[in-house]
C-alpha positions in Angstrom: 78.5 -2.3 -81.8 77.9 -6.0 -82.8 75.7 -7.5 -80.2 75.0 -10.7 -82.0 74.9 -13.0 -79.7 74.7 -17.1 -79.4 71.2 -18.7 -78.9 71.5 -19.8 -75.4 68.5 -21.9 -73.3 68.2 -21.0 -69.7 67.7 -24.1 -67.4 64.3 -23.2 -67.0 63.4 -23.1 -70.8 65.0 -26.3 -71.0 62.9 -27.8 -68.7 59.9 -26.4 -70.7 61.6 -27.2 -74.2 61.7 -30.7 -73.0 57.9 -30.5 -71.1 56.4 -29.2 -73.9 58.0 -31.7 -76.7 57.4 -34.6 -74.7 53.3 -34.2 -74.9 53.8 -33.1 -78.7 55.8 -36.2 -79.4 53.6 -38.4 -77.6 50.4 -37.0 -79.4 52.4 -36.9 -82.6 53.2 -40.8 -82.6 49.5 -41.8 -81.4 48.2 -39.9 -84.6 50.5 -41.7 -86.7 50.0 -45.1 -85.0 46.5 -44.4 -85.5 46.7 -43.9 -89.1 49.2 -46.6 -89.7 48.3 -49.6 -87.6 44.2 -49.2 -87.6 45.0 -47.9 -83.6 41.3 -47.6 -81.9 41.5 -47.5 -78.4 42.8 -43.1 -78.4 42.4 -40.5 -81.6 42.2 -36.8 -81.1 38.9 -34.9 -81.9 37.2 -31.5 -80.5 34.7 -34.1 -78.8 37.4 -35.9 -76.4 39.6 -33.0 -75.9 39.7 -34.3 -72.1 41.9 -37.7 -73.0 44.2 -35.5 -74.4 44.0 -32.9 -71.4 44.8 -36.1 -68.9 47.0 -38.2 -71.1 49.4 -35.1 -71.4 49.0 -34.1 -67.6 50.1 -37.8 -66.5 53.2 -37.8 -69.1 54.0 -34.3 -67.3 53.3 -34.9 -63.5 54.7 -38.6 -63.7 57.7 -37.9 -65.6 58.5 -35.3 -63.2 58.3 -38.0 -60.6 60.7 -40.0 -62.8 62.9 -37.3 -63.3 62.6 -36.9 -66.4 62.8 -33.3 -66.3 66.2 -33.5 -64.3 68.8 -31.9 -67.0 71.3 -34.8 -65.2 69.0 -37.5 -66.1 68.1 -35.9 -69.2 71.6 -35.7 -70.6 72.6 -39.2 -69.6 71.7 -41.7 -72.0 71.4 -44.9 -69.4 69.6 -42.8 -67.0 67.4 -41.3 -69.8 66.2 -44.5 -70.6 65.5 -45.9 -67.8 62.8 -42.9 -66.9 61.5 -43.1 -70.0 61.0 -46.9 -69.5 59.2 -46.4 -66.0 57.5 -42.8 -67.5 55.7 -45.1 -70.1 55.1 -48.1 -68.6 53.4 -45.8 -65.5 51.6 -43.7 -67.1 50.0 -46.0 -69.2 48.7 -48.2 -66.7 47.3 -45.0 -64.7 45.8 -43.7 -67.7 43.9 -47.4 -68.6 42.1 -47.1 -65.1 41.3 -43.7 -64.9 37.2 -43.6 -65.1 34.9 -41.4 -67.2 38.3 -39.4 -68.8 39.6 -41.7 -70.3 38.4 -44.1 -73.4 36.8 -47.2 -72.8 39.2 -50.1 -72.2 39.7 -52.0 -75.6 38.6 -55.4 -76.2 41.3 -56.2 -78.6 44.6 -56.3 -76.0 47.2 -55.4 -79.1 45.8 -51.9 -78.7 47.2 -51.5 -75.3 50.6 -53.0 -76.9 50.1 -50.6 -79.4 49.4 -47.5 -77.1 52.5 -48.4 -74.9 54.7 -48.6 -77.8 53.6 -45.2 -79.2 54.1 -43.9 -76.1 57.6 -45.2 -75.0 59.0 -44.8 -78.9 57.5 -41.3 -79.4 59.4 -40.5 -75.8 62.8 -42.2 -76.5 63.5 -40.4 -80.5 62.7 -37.0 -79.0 65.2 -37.7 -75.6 67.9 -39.1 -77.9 67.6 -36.5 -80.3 68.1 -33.9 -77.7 70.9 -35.3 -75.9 72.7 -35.9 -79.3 72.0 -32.2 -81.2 70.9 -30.2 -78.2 72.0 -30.4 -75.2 75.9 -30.4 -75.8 75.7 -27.7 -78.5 73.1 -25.2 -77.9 73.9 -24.5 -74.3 76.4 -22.9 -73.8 76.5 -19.5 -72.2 79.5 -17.4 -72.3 79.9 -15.1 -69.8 82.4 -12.4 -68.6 82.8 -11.7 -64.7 83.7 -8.3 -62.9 85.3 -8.9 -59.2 88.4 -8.4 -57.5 91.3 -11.0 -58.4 91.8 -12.8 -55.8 88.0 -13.8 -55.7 88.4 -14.8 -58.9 89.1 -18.5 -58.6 86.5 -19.1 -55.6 84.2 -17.7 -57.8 84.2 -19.2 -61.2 85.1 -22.8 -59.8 81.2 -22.0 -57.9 79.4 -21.0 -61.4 81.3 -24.1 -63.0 80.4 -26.7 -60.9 76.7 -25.9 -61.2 76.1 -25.4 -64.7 79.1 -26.7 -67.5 77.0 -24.8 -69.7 77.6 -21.3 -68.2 81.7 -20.8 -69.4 83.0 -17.8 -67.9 85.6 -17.2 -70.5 87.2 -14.1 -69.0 87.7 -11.8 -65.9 87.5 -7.7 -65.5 89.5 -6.8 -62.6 87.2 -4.8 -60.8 89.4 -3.3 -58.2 92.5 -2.4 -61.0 90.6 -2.5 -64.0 93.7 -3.4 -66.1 95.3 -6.8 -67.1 96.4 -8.5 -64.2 97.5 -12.8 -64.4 95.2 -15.1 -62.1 96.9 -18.1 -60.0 95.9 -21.3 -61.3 93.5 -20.0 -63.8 93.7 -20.0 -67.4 90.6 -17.2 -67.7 91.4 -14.4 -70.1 92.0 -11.1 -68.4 90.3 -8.1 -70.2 92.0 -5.0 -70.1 88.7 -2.1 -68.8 89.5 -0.3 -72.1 89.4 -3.4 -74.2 86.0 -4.5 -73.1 83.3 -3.2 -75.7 85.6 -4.5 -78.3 86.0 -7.8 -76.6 82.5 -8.4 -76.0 81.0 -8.0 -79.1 83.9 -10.3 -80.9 83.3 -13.1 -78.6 79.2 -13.7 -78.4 79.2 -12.4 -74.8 75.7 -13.4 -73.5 75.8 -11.9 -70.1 78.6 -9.8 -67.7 78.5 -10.7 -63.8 79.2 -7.9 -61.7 80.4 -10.2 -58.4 82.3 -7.5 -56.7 81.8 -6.7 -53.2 83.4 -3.7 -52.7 81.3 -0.7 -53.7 84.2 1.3 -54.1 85.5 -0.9 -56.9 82.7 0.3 -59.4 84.5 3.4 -60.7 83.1 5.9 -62.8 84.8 4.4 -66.0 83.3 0.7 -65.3 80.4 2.0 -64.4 80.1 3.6 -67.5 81.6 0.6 -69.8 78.6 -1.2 -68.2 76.3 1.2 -69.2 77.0 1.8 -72.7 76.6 -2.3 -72.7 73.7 -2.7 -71.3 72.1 0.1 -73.5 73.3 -1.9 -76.3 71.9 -4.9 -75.2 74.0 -7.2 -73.1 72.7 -8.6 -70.0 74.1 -7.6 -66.8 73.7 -9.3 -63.9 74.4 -9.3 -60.0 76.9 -12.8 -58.8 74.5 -13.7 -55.8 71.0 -13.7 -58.0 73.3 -15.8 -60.8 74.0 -18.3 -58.1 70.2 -18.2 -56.6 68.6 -18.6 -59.9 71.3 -21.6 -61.1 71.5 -23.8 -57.9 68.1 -23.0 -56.3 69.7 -21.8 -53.2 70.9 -18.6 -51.0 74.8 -17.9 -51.4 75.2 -16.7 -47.7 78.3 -17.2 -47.8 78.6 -14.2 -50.4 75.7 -11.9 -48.5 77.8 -11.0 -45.7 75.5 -9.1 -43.1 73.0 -7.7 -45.8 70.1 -10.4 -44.6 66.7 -8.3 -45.9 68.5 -7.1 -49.3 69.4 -10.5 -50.1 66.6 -13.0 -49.2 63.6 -11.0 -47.7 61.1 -13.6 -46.9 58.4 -15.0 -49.4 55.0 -13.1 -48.8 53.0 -16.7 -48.3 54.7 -16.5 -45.1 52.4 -14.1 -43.3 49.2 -15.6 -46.2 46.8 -16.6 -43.8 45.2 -18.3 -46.9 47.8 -20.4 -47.5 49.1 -21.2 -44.2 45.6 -22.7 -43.6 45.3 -25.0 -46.6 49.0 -25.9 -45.6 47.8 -27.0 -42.1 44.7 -29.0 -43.5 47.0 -30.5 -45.8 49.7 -31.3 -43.0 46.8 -32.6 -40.8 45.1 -35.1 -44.0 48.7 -36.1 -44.8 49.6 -36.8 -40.9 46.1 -39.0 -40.6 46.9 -41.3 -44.2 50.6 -41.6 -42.7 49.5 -42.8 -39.3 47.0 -45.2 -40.9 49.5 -46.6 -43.2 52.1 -47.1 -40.3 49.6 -48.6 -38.2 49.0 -51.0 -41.5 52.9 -51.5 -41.5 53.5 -51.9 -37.3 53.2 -55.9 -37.3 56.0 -56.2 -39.6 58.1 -53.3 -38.4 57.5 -55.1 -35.0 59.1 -58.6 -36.3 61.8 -56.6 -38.5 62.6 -54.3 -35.2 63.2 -58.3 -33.0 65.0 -59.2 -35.5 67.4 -56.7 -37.0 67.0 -54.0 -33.9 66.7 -56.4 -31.1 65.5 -53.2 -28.4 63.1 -50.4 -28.5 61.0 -50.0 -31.7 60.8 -46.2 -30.6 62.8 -43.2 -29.3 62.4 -40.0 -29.4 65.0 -36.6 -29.5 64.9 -33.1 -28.7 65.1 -31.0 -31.7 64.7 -27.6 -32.2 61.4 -26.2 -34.0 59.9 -23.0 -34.9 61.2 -19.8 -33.3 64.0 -21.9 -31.8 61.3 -24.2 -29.2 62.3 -27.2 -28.5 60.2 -30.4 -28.8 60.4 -34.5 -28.9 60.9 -35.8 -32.3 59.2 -39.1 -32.6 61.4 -41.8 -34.8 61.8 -45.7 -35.5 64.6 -46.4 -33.9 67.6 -47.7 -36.2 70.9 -47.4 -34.7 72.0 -49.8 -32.1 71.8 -49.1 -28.5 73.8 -46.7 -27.1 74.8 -45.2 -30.3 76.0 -42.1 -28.3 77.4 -43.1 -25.7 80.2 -40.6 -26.0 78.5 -38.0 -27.0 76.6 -36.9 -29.8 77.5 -36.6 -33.5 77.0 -36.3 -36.9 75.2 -39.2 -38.7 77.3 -40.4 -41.4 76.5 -41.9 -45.4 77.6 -45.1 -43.8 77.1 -44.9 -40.3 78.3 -47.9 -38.6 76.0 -47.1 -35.7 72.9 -48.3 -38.1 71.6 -51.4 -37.6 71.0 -53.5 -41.1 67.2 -53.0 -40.4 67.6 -49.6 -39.5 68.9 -48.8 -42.6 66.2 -50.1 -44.5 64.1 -48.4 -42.6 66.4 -44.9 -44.0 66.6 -46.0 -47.4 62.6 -46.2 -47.6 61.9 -43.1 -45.1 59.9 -45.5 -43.0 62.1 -44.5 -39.8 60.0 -41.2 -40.6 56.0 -42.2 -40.4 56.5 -41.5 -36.1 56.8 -37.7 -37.4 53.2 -37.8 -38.6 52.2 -37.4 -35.4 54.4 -34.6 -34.5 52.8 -33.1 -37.3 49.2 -34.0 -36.2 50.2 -32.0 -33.2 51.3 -28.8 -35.0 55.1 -29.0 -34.0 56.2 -29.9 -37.3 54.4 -29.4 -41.0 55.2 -32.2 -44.0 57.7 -29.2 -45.9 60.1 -27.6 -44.4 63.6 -27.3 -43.0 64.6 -30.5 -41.4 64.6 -29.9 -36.9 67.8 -30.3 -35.6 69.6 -31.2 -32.5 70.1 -28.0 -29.9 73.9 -29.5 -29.6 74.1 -29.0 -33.4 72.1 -26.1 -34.0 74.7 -24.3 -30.8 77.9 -25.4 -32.9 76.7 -24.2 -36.1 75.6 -21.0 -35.6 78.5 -20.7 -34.1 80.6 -20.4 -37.5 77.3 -20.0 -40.2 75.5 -16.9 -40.7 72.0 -16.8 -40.5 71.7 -20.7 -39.3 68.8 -19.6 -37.2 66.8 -17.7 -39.8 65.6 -21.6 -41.0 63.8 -21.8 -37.6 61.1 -19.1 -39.0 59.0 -21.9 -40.0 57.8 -25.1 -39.2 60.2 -27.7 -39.3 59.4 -30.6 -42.1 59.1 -34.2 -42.7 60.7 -33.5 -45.9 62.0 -30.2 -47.5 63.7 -28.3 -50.1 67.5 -29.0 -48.9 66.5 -32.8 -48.1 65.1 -33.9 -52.0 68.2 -31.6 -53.3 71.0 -32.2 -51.5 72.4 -35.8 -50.2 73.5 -36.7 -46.4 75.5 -34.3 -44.8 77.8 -35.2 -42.4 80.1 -32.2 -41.5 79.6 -28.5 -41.2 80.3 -27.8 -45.4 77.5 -29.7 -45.7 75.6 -28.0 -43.2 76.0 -24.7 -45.4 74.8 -26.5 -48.8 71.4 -27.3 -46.7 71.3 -24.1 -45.1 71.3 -22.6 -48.8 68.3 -25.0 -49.6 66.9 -24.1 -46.8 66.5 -19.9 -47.2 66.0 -20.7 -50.5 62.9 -22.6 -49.3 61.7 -19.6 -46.7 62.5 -16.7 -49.5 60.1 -18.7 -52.5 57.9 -20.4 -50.6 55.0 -21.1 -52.2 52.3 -24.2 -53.8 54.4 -24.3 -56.8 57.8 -25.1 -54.9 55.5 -27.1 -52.4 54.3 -29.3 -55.2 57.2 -29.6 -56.8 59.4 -30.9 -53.0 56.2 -33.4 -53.0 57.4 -34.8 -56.6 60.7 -34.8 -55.4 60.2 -36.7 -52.4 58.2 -39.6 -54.2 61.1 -39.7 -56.6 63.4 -40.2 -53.5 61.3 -43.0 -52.5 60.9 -44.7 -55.6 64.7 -44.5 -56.4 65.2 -46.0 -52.8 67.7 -43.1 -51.8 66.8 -42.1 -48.3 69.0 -41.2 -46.0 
């Protein structure tokens, strides 16, 4: 059998192709700079190693704060640029007053001109580059799926609306096995006896087995499967394709299986790190109370202005292992706002005063939390508390909906830096599948990487 197959990046070895070329572009242009324009102020030897260590860890840590390691951003050529812009420009002027690490601050200013320059240009060639030759062209994954028909649309429109890149470009009927026309779908149907054939004539990179019905795998697919995989072909299961392309928990495909499915992440019983988590909530909580303290005088005069009432109020919410406690907020709608009873926040809520929602946009409303925190009821990650009222209704309808009270509630979280406001019970799902995505991988890594998230939520002024 032919397996050739089509080179094909994963998302995550696109994130590292682009990681990894960034530094080697940037070091790359400051050598040639060097050479060419009599540049000073940064060469590479064995005997400074460390400003290459730090100027490469900056370029990393802040373009990930700039998203330049979003595949969106990276693929749209506006957007590109403009992180690029503030990638350079930032880490520049970090790296020029960083002590001891660092080389001595030139006396001839053109070499800061010239370090920005290498920088920035080195940056924009490789980004255009790859949004011109590789990231509409190299991909693409094609992909054949095994399920019942009548799950068929549900589930290819889900895989195609995460990744454009991953092209399901035909169906096994799992449950007939034989050529059978979709509604609405212009997917290839594949005969059970014509698949070897049609595999290896069309660069299949992976089959999806996304059937639920154990029955459905018969001994003869069963066996087709086989002989593929044994030949090379990847095969993998539809709800660990989802998980690993969207970051989050398909409940919706898991039915009652809860342990086989998402069995929790082992930091959450790691004494180790559930202490340096709690110092870390408690520092955090003390610098966020000091900076709204810093900020209360001119909250005060923006609250008598655009608030006119209470600067505070607090809420029920519910927290870990479903207890209820007082969330602390800066208040920002007007008064009364629920006077008939409570409700969903909306994108556009008219209920939000025009101070209020400056106070959203920046996450300011937020820095009251810190002090829930401080007290232990809530950490800085973590599933965002919500309303008993709310929690009632959606359990209601929503599998698993109390498995996110496990853990702390957070300030900020995996659904919150991933997913915008939600405003109805569909949305309520999405954040849920952030949310157990969260509780099953829990760990520094994804900790970190919510923190980066965050700021880049802030800087880009899109709080809720």
């Amino acid at each position: 059998m032919n397996s050739k197959k089509k080179i094909h990046f994963e998302v995550s070895e696109r994130k590292i192709l682009l990681r990894l070329f960034d530094v080697f572009s940037v070091l790359l242009s400051l050598y040639l700079v060097g050479i060419i324009f009599n540049f000073k102020y940064f060469y590479i030897t064995v005997y400074n190693y460390q400003w290459t260590v730090v100027l490469g860890t900056y370029i990393l840590l802040i373009g990930s704060v700039f998203e330049m390691y979003n595949l969106q951003v990276a693929s749209n050529q506006f957007q590109a640029i403009r992180s690029i812009i503030l990638t350079s420009f930032t880490t520049v002027i970090v790296y020029l007053f960083t002590p001891i690490l660092t080389p001595e601050l030139p006396s001839n200013r053109i070499q800061i001109v010239y370090f920005f320059v290498a920088i920035f240009v080195a940056l924009l060639i490789w980004r255009m580059f790859y949004q011109k030759y590789l990231a509409s062209h190299r991909f693409e994954k094609k992909v054949i799926l095994v399920c019942e028909s009548e799950q068929a649309d549900e589930l290819i429109q889900g895989l195609k609306s995460i990744d454009p890149h991953y092209t399901i470009i035909a169906l096994v009927d799992a449950e007939y096995g034989e050529s059978r026309s979709i509604p609405n779908s212009s997917i290839q149907m594949v005969p059970l006896a014509k698949l070897e054939r049609f595999v290896s004539q069309n660069s299949i990179s992976e089959i999806v087995v996304a059937t639920q019905k154990t029955e459905a795998i018969t001994v003869d697919l069963y066996n087709k499967l086989l002989l593929l995989l044994e030949n090379g072909f990847t095969i993998r299961e539809y709800t660990h394709v989802y998980e690993n392309l969207t970051q989050r928990i398909p409940v919706q495909y898991v039915a009652q299986d809860f342990y086989r499915y998402f069995p929790f992440s082992r930091s959450n019983q790691n004494q180790l790190y559930l202490l340096l988590i709690r110092l870390f909530d408690i520092v955090i909580a003390l610098v966020g109370i000091g900076v709204g303290m810093a900020l209360l005088p001119f909250l005060f005069v923006g609250n008598l202005i655009g608030n006119r009432g209470k600067m505070f109020y607090t809420q029920v919410r519910v927290g870990q292992n479903g207890k209820d406690f007082r969330i602390i907020k800066f208040r920002t709608m007007v008064k009364n706002a629920e006077q008939h009873g409570a409700v969903f926040a909306t994108a556009n809520d008219v209920r939000i005063t025009p101070f209020g929602k400056f106070l959203r946009k920046t996450r300011i409303d937020e820095f009251p939390q810190f002090l829930n925190i401080l007290m232990g009821e809530m950490a800085v990650i973590g599933p965002r508390p919500e309303r008993p009222v709310f929690v009632n209704e959606i359990a209601e309808v929503m599998p698993f909906y109390q498995t996110r009270h496990v853990i702390k509630p957070g300030l900020t979280g995996w659904a919150q830096v991933n997913y915008s406001y939600g405003d109805s019970i569909d949305d309520s799902l999405i954040k849920l599948q952030y949310d157990l995505y969260y509780i099953k991988h829990r760990s520094i890594f994804l900790d970190i990487n919510i923190l980066i998230k965050t700021l880049s939520t802030i800087l880009f002024y899109r709080g809720q």
